[in-house]
C-alpha positions as CSV (number, residue, x, y, z in Angstrom):
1,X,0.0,0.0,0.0
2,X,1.5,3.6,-1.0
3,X,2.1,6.0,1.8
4,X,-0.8,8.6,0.0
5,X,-3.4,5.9,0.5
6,X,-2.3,5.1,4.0
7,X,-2.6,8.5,4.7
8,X,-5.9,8.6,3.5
9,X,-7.1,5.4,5.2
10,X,-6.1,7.0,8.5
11,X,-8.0,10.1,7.7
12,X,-11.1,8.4,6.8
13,X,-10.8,5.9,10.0
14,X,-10.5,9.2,11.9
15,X,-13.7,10.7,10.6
16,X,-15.9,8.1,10.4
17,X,-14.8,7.2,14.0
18,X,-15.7,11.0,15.2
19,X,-18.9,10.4,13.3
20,X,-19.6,6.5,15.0
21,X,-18.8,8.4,18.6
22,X,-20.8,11.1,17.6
23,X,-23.8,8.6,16.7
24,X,-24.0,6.3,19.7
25,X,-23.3,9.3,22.8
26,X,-26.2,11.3,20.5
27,X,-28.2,11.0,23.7
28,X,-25.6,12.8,26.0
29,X,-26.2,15.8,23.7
30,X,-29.2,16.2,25.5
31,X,-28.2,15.2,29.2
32,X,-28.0,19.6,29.7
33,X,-29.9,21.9,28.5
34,X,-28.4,23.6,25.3
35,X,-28.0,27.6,26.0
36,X,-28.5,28.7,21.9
37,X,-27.1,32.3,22.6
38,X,-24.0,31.1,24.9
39,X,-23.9,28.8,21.3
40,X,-24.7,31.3,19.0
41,X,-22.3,33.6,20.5
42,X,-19.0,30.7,20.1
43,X,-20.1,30.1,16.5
44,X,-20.5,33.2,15.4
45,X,-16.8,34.1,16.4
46,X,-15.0,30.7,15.2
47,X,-16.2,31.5,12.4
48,X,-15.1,34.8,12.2
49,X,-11.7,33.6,13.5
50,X,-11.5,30.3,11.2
51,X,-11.6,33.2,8.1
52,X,-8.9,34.3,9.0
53,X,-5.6,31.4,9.1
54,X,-1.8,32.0,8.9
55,X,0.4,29.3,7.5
56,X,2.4,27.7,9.5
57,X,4.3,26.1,6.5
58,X,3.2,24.6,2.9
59,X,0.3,22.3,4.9
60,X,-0.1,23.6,8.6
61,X,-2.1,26.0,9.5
62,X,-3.2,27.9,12.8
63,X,-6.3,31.2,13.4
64,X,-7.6,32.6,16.4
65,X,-10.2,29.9,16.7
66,X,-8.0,28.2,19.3
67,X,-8.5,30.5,21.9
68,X,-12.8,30.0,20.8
69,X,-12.4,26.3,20.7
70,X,-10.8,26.4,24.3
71,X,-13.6,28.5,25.7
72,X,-16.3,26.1,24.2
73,X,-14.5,23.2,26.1
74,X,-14.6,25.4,29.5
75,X,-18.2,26.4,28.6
76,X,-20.7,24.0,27.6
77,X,-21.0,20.6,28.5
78,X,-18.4,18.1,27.3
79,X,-20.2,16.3,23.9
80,X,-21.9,19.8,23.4
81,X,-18.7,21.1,23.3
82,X,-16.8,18.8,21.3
83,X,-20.0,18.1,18.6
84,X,-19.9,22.3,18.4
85,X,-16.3,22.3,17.8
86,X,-15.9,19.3,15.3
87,X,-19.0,21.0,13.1
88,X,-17.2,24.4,12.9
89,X,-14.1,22.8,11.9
90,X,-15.8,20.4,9.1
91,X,-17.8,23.5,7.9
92,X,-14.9,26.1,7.5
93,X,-13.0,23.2,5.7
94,X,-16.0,22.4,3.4
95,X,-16.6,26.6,2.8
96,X,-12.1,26.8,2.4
97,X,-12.5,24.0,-0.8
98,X,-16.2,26.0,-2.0
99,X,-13.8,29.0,-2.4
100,X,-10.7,27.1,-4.2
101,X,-12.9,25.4,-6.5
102,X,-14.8,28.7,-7.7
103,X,-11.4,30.4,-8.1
104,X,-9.9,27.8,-9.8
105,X,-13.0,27.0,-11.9
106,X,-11.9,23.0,-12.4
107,X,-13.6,20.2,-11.5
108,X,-13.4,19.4,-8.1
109,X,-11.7,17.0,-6.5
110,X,-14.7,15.4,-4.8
111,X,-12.9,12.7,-2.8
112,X,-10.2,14.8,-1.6
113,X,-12.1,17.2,-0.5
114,X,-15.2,14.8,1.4
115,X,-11.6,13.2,2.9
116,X,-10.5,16.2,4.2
117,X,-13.8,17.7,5.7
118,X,-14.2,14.2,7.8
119,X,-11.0,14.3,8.9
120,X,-10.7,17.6,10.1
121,X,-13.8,17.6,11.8
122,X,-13.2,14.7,13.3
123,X,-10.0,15.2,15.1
124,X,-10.9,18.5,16.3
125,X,-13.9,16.5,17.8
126,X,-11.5,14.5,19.1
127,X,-9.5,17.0,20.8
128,X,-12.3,18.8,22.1
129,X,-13.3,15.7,24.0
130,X,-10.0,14.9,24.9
131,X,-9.7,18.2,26.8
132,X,-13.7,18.1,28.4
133,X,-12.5,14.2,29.3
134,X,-9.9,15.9,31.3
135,X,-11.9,19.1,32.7
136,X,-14.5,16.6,33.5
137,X,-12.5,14.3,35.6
138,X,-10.7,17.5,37.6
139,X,-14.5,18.7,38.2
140,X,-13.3,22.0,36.7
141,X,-15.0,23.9,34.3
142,X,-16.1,28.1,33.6
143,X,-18.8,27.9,35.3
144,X,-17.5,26.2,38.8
145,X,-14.2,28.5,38.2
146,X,-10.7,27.6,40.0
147,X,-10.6,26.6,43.4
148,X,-7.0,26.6,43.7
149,X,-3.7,25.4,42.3
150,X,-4.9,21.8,41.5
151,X,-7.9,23.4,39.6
152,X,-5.4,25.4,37.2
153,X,-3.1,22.3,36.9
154,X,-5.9,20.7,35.4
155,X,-7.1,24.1,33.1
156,X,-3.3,23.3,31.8
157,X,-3.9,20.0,31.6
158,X,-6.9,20.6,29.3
159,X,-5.3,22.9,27.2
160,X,-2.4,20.4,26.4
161,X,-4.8,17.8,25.3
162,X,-6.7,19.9,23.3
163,X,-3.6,21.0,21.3
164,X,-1.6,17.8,21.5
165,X,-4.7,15.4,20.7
166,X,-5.3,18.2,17.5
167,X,-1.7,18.8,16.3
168,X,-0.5,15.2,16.6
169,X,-3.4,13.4,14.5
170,X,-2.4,16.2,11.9
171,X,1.2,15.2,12.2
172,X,0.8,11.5,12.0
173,X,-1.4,12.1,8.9
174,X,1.2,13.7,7.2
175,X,4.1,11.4,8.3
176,X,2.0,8.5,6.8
177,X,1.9,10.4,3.5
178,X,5.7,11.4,3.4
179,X,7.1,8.2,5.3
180,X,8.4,10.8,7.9
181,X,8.1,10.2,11.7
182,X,4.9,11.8,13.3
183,X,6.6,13.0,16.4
184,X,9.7,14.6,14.2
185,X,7.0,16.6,12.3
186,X,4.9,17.7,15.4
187,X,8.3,19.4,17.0
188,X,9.1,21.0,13.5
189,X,5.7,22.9,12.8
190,X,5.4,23.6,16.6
191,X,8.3,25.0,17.8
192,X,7.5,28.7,15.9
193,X,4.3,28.7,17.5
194,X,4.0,27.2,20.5
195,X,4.0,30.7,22.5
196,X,1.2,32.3,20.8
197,X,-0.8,28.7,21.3
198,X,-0.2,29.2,25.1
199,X,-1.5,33.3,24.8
200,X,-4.5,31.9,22.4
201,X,-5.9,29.3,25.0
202,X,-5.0,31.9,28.3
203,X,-7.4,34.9,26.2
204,X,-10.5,31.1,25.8
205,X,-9.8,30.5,29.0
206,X,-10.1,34.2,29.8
207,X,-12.8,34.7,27.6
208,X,-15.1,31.6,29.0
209,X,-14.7,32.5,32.8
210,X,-16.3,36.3,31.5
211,X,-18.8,34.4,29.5
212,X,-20.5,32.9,32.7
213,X,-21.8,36.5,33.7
214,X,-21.8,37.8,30.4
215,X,-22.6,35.4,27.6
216,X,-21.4,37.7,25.1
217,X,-17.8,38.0,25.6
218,X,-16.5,35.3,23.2
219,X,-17.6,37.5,20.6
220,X,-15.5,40.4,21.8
221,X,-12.6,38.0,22.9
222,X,-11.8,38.2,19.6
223,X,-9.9,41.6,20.1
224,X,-7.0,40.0,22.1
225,X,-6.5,37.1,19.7
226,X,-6.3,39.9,17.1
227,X,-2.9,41.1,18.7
228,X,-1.5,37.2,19.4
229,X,-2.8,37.0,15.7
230,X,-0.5,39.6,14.4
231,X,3.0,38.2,16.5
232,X,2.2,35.3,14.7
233,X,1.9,36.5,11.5
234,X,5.1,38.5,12.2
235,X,6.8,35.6,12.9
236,X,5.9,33.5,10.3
237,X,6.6,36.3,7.4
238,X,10.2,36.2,9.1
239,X,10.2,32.6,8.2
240,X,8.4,33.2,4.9
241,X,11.1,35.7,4.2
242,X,13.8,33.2,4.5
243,X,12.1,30.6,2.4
244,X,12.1,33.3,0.0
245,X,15.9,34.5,-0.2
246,X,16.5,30.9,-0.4
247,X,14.5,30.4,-3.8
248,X,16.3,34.0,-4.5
249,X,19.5,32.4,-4.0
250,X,18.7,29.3,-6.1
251,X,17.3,31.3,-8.5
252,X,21.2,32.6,-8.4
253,X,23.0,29.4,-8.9
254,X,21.5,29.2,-12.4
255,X,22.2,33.1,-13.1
256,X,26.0,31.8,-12.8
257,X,25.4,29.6,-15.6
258,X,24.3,31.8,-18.2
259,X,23.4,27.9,-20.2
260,X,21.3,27.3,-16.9
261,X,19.3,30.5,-16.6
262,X,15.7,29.8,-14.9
263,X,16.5,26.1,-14.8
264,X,15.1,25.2,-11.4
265,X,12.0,27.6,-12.3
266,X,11.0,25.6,-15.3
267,X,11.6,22.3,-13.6
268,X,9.1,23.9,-11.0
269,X,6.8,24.3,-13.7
270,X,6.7,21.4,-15.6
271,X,6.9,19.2,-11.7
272,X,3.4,20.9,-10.6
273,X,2.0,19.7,-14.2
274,X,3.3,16.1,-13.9
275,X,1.9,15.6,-10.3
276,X,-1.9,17.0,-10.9
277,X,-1.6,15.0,-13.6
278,X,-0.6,11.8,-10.9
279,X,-3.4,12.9,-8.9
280,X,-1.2,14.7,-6.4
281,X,-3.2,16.3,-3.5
282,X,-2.9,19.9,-3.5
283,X,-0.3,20.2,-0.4
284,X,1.7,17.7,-2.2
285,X,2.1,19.4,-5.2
286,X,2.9,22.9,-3.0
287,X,5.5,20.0,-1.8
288,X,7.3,19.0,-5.2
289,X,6.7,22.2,-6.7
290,X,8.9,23.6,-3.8
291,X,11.4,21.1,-3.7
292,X,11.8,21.8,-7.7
293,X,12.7,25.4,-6.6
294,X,15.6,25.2,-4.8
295,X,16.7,21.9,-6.3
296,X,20.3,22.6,-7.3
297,X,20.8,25.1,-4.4
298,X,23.8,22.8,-3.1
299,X,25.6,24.0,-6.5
300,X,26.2,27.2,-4.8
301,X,29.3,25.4,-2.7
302,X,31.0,23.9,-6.0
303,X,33.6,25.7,-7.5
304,X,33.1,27.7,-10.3
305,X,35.7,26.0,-11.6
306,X,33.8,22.8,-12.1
307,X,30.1,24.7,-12.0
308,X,31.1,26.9,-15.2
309,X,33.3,24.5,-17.0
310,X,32.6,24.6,-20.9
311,X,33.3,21.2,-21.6
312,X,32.6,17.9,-20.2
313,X,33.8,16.8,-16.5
314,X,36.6,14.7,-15.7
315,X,35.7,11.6,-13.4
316,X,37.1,13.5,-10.8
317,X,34.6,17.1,-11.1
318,X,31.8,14.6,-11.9
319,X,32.4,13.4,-8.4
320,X,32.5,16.6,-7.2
321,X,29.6,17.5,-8.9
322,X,27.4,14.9,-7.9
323,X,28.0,16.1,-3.7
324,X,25.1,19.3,-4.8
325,X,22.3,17.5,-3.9
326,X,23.6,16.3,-0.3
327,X,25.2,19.7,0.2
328,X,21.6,21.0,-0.4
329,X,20.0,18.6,1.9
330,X,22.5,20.2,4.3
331,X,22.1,23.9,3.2
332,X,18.1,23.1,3.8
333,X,17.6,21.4,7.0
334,X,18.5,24.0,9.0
335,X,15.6,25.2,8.1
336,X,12.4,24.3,9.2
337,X,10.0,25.2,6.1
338,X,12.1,23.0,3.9
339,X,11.6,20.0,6.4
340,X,9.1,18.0,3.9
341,X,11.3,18.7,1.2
342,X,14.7,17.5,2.1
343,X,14.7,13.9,0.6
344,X,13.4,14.7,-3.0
345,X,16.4,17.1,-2.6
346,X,18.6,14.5,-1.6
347,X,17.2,12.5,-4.3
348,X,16.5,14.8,-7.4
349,X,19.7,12.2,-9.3
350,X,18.4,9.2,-8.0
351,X,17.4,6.9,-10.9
352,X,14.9,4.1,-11.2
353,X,17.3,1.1,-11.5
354,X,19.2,2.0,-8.8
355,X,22.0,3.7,-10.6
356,X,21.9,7.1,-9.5
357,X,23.1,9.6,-6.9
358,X,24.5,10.1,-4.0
359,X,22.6,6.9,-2.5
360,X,22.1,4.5,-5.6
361,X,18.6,3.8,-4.3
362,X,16.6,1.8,-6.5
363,X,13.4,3.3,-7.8
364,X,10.7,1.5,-6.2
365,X,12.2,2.4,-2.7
366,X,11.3,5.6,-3.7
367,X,8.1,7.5,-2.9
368,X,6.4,8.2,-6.2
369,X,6.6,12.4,-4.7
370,X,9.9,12.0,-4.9
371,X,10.6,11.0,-8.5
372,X,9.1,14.0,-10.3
373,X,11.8,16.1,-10.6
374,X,14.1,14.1,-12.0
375,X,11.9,13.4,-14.8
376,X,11.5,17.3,-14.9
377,X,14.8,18.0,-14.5
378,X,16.4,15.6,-17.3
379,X,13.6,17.4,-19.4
380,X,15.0,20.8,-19.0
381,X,18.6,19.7,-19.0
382,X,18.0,18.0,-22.5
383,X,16.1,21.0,-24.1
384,X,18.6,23.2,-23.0
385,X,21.7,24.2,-24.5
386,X,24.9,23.8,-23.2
387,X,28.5,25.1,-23.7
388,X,29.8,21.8,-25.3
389,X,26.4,20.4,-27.2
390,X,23.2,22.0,-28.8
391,X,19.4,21.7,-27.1
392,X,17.6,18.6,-28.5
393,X,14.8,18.9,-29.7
394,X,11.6,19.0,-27.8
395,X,10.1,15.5,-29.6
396,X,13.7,14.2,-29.5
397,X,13.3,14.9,-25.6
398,X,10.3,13.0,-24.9
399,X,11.5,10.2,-27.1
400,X,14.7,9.8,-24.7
401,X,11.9,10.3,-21.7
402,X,10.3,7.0,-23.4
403,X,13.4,4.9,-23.6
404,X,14.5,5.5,-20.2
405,X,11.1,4.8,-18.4
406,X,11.6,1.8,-16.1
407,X,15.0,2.2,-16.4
408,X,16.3,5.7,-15.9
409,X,12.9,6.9,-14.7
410,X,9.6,5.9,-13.2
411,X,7.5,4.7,-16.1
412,X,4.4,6.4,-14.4
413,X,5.8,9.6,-14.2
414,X,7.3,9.6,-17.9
415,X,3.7,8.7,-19.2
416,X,2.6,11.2,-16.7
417,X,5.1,13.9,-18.2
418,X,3.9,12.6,-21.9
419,X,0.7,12.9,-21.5
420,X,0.9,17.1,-20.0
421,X,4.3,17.9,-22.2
422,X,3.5,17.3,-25.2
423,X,4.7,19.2,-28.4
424,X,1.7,21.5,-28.6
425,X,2.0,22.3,-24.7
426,X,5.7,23.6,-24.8
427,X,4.8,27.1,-25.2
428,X,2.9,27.4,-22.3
429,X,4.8,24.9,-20.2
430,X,8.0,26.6,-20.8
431,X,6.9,29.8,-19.6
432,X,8.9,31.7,-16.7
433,X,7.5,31.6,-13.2
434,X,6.3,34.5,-11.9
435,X,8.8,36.4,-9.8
436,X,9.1,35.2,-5.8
């Protein structure tokens, strides 16, 4: 079974399990009377805050419905809570792909998209129960308020679950989609934000222990999320930045080869057409798409010597050569951003009978998201001109692209790569990028 479908097994487990809990504890729903404006009031401003998310990275995301969520949990009464909190989350997921698909104007990706609306609502349901399982058992809630230390160990103790339980289902999702390890990719999404998560769930806990006098406060809690809102987004634009100069500076190593120029940009190009034409999900297309970006950026440590050399390499520089894509693993993971992308960095030369660089790893030990680019890179490199030999031809190209796949290159991304690069597509395929 591929990684993409285990992912998506584990996603649909997680939703229809939210939806079988949901089902058989209906009746608890009921066990307290539902206040409709206390409701009304929570809604109305998760909704308002869910409008409203900053990227943590290319598939992470965080808003100011955090500190809301939190407040529900302290508010209502546990499956109240968590049924409240799973709907909003479901809905602004469902409204989020309603947009996409109406700016886009393509078909829509039904199953992606009824995958990702279960899922989502179903962990934050989880996580919401998770933290009134907790509240529940410390006989703590907004309304009884804090009695004393013990009380605000278990407040804490709620808000940890509700974050943790929410994060980590996110986290292991991913990891079974990239072959990564859950807990490596909880630390590297958190560890920007994990500050402002603590100020979002003190202004819901804040907010809830108002809303017992004044039912309307949630809505106006909304102010002080606006300012943990901002650090974040300050934060993460710092981050953002980087990412940026880094594509700038990859964008550099082919200005030094004048035969190179926009290389990485027009492997980025043609790698986003080859995966939708896989079936890529969205955030793994953001995934290869960035990876094709800053491919080559290791080349920035060989000498220009070898780099600019206008004739073929010796064994030796061909050695030296082939250390760019581990020096830009190592130029990469110092950064966090790039986390997801490091292997089909490492493994942009890798071929598909086991012959390539720097690992020799044989194709089919390969996820299929990491064997894109070097279709799309052989592409560019053939159609190209260089110092010591003429660009082939574009046919010429894709007929190489045939008599390598299974050998040189996964055959199901060279049919892929037929099938979206064709002869009447090159104009538009081989357009520049737009500027980062």
């Amino acid at each position: 079974m591929s990684p993409r479908r285990r992912s998506e097994l584990f996603r649909l487990a997680v939703g229809l399990a939210a939806v079988g809990t949901l089902a058989v504890n209906g009746g608890r729903l009921e066990e307290e009377p539902a206040d409709w404006w206390l409701i009304a009031s929570i809604a109305v401003t998760a909704i308002l805050a869910l409008e409203f998310p900053l990227h943590i990275n290319i598939s992470a995301k965080v808003s100011v419905a955090s500190a809301v969520f939190f407040a529900a949990v302290l508010l209502l009464p546990v499956w109240q809570a968590a049924t409240l909190v799973g709907g909003l989350q479901a809905v602004d997921i469902g409204l989020a792909a309603f947009r996409k698909v109406r700016a886009t104007r393509q078909a829509p990706p039904l199953r992606a998209i009824g995958i990702n609306i279960i899922f989502n609502g179903g962990q934050a349901y989880f996580s919401a129960l998770a933290a009134g399982a907790v509240l529940a058992a410390g006989g703590v809630s907004a309304r009884s308020g804090l009695a004393g230390p013990q009380d605000a160990l278990v407040l804490v103790a709620s808000a940890v679950s509700l974050y943790s339980v929410n994060v980590f289902m996110v986290a292991l999702a991913v990891a079974l989609a990239t072959a990564r390890s859950p807990l490596e990719l909880f630390f590297e999404t958190q560890r920007l934000v994990y500050v402002q998560f603590a100020s979002l769930y003190l202004v819901g806990a804040l907010a809830a222990f108002g809303a017992v006098r004044w039912p309307w406060i949630p809505v106006f809690s909304i102010i002080p999320g606006v300012l943990v809102y901002h650090s974040l987004k300050q934060r993460i634009e710092l981050r953002q930045d980087a990412m940026r100069a880094m594509e700038r500076m990859a964008d550099e190593v082919d200005r030094r080869d004048p035969y190179t120029f926009q290389h990485s940009q027009r492997v980025a190009i043609y790698s986003h057409a080859i995966s939708r034409k896989l079936g890529f999900t969205a955030a793994e297309i953001d995934v290869v798409e960035l990876a094709a970006k800053v491919h080559d950026i290791g080349k920035i440590r060989i000498p220009d010597s070898i780099l600019l050399k206008p004739a073929k390499l010796s064994p030796d520089e061909r050695r030296v050569m082939e250390t760019h894509s581990r020096l830009g693993f190592d130029i990469l993971k110092q950064f966090s951003e790039y986390a997801k992308v490091l292997d089909l960095v490492l493994t942009h030369h890798e071929r598909y009978d086991g012959l390539g660089y720097p690992n020799g790893t044989v194709g089919k030990r390969l996820l299929l998201i990491a064997q894109v680019i070097p279709v799309a890179d052989s592409l560019d490199a053939m159609t190209t001109a260089r110092a010591y030999r003429d660009a082939k031809p574009w046919d010429s190209a894709m007929g190489e692209l045939r008599r390598g796949a299974g050998t040189q290159w996964n055959p199901q991304v060279v049919e892929a790569a037929l099938a979206v690069l064709s002869q009447e597509d090159r104009a538009e395929a081989r357009a520049p990028a737009p500027a980062a």
